[in-house]
C-alpha positions, 0 to 999 in steps of 0.5 A: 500500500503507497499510503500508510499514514492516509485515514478516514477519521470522521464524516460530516453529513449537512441535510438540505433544509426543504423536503420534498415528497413522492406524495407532493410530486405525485399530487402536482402530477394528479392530473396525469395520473388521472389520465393515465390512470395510474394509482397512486404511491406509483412514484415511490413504489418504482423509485424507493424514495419517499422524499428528496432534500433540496437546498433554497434557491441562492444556496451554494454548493460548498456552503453545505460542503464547508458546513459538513466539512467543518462537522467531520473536523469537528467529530475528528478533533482536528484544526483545519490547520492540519488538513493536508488535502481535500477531496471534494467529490460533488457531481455538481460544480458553482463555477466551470473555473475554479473548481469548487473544492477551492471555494471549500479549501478557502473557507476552512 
């Protein structure tokens, strides 16, 4: 193994505050079910999910990353001073240049 002093030490996990239902999507799509006549609980039934988490229009990107990052920091223990390296691994990005993780970085 190349890296024997490389550890995952904690986990921060920031929820976004609105939630969405299968049910509430579903009822906005009443009229379609009616058509198609599908029964309903169809959404989460095909899926698996019984809701979505959404974060408010204007929200950032790497402000929930800053936040869950200084919560993994802080259930590690450990300064942001000794943070060697950051892996931001969002499918999403705020800008096309500079990458996102250095907006991350920059804050902690």
């Amino acid at each position: 193994m190349k890296f024997h002093f490389a550890s995952l030490g904690a986990i921060g996990c920031i929820l976004p505050p609105q939630i969405v239902s299968s049910q509430e999507i579903e009822s906005r799509l009443k009229p379609l079910y009616d058509r198609l006549g599908l029964p309903e609980g169809r959404l989460e039934l095909a899926s698996g999910i019984a809701q979505r988490r959404l974060w408010a229009a204007g929200d950032r990107i790497s402000d929930g990353s800053i936040a869950a990052a200084r919560a993994a920091l802080g259930v590690a223990d450990v300064p942001t001073a000794k943070v060697q390296a950051l892996i931001h691994a969002s499918v999403c990005r705020e800008f096309l240049e500079p990458a996102t993780a250095c907006r991350v970085h920059h804050e902690l």
